[in-house]
N, C-alpha and C positions, 0 to 999 in steps of 0.2 A: 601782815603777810597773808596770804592766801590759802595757804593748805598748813597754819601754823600752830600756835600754841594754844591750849588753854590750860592757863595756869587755879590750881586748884582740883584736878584729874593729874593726880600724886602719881598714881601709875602708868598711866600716860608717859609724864615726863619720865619719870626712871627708867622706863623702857627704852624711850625713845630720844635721848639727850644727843648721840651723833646726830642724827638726823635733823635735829630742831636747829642745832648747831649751823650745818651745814646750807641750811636753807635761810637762817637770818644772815649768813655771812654771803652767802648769795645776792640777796635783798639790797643789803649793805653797799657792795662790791657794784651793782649797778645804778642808785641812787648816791651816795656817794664815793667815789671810784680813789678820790684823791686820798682819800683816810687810810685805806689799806695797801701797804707800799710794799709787802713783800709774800710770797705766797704762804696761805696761812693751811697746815692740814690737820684733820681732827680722825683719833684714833675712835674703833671703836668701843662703847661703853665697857669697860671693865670691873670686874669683880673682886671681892675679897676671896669669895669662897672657890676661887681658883686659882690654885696655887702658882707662882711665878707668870701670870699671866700678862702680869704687867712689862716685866723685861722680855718676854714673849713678842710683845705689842711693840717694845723699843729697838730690839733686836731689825724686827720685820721692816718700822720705818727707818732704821738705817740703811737695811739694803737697799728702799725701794726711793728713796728722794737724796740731795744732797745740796751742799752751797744755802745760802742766803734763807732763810724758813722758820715757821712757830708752829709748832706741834701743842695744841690741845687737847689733853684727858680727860673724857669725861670718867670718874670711877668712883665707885658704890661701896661703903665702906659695910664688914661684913653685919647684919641688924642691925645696923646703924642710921646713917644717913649717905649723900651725896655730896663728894668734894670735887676741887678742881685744879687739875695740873697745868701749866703753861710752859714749855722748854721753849727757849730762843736759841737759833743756829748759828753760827755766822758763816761768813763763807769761805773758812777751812774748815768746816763740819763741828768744831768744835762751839759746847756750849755757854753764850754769852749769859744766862739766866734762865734758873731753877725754879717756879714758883709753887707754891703749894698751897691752895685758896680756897678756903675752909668760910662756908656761910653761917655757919651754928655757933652763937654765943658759949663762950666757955675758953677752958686752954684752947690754947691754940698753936699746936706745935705737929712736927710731923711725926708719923708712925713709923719706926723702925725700920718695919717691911717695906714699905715706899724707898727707903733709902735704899737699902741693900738694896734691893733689885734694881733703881737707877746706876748704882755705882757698879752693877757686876756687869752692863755695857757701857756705862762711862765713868769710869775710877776716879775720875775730878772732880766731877761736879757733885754740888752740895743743894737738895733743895731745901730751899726757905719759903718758912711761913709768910705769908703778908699780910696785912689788912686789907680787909674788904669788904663790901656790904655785910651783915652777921643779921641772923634774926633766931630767936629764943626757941621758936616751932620746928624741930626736927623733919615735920613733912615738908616742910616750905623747902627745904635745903636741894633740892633738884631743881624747881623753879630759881635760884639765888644763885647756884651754880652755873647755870645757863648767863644769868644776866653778869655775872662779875668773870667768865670768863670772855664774854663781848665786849665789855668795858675795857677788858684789859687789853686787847686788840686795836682797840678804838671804831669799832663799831659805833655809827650813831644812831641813834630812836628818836622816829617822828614824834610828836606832840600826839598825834593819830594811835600810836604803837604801844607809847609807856602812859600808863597813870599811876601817878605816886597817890600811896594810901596808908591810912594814918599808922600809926606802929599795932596796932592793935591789929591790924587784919597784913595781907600778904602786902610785903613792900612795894614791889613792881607786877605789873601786869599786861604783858603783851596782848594785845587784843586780836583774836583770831577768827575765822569764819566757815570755812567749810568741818571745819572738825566742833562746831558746838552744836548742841543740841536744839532744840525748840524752842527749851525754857531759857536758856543763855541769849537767846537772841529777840527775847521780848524786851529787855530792858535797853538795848542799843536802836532798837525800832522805834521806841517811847522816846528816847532822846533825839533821835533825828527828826522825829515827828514837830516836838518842841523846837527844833533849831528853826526848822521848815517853817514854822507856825510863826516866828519868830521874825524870820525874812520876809514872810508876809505883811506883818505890821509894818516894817521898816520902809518896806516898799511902798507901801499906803501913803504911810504919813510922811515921810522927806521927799517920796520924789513928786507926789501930787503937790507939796508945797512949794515946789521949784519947778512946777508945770512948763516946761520945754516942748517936750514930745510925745502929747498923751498916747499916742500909737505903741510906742516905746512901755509907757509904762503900764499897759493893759495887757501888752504880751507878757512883760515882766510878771504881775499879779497872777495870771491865766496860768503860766506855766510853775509857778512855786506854789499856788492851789493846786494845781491836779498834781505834783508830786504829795501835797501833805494827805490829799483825798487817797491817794496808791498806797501811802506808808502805814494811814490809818486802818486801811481793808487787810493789809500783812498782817498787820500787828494783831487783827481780830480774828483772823482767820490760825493766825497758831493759838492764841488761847483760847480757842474754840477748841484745837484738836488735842489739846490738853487733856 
């Protein structure tokens, strides 16, 4: 995405979880349109260390929406970490499913005050825990929040978007670009260089071997050299400004 994540800027995402929200389901919503079939709205990030904030927030999306709807929470448990709510509506308002989607290995069950305060504007419904992506790094838990509450949506991620990484380091990682620094954007410069570098060869050696239309294939070469020759001058001109 364009103006989106970098996962690993912990304060970033805890600040910012509506908003990241809001723009991959964007993203989503236009590249694949048919995955999201009902209007999905996301409150904003909520707090422990403010009391009743949360049926505050539940209260507000009653008045203001109604019929067929998935209300996403993002909310910050107090020192703690970031977990993740999901409410499904149906359309007599009432709710078909409670989630409560906890990224950090450990219990895993809900917080009392979560209850109460969903039950004091909806007397019935019960949230429940689920399983979900989980990783042991309590900073990772706003990054994990983000992506398990997309999943749960059915938001899909380009091959471009997600790289899985090994357990030792952050599970997923959406790949962003206006919001990374200098140094974040020298190791994506060095790989497209390599890809580039790469097309080069391929170009040389199969299509000259199947000589058709050397016109054809001199543009080809011409034009995937002066890209890797541009990516090369980027790539030295940030580590130069380093």
């Amino acid at each position: 995405m364009d103006d989106s994540i970098v996962f690993g800027n912990t304060e970033y995402l805890c600040n910012n979880m509506q908003a990241i929200l809001l723009t991959q389901l964007e993203k989503s919503r236009q590249q694949f349109p048919e995955c999201i079939t009902k209007p999905i709205h996301v409150l904003s990030d909520i707090s422990d260390t403010t009391e009743g904030e949360m049926e505050q927030c539940l209260q507000n999306e009653k008045k203001d929406h109604s019929g067929d709807r998935i209300t996403l929470i993002p909310y910050h448990l107090e020192n703690s970490y970031s977990i993740g709510i999901l409410i499904e509506f149906g359309s007599d308002n009432q709710i078909k499913r409670a989630e409560y989607i906890n990224p950090v290995n450990g219990p895993n069950t809900v917080p009392d005050r979560l209850q109460q305060q969903l039950a004091e504007v909806y007397p019935n419904a019960v949230l429940k825990a689920i399983d979900s992506q989980m990783h042991g790094d309590k900073t990772k838990s706003a990054e994990l929040t983000i992506y398990n509450l997309l999943k749960s949506v059915n938001v899909k991620f380009q091959k471009a978007d997600v790289e899985e990484k090994n357990r030792n380091e952050s599970p997923f990682i959406l790949t962003v670009q206006t919001l990374v620094g200098k140094k974040n954007n020298i190791q994506p410069l060095e790989n497209n260089l390599q890809v580039m570098q790469q097309s080069l060869d391929n170009i040389i050696s199969t299509q000259l071997a199947n000589i058709a239309d050397i016109s054809s294939v001199e543009t080809a070469v011409t034009e995937t050299r002066d890209k890797v020759v541009k990516t090369q001058s980027t790539s030295q001109d940030i580590t130069k400004s380093l």
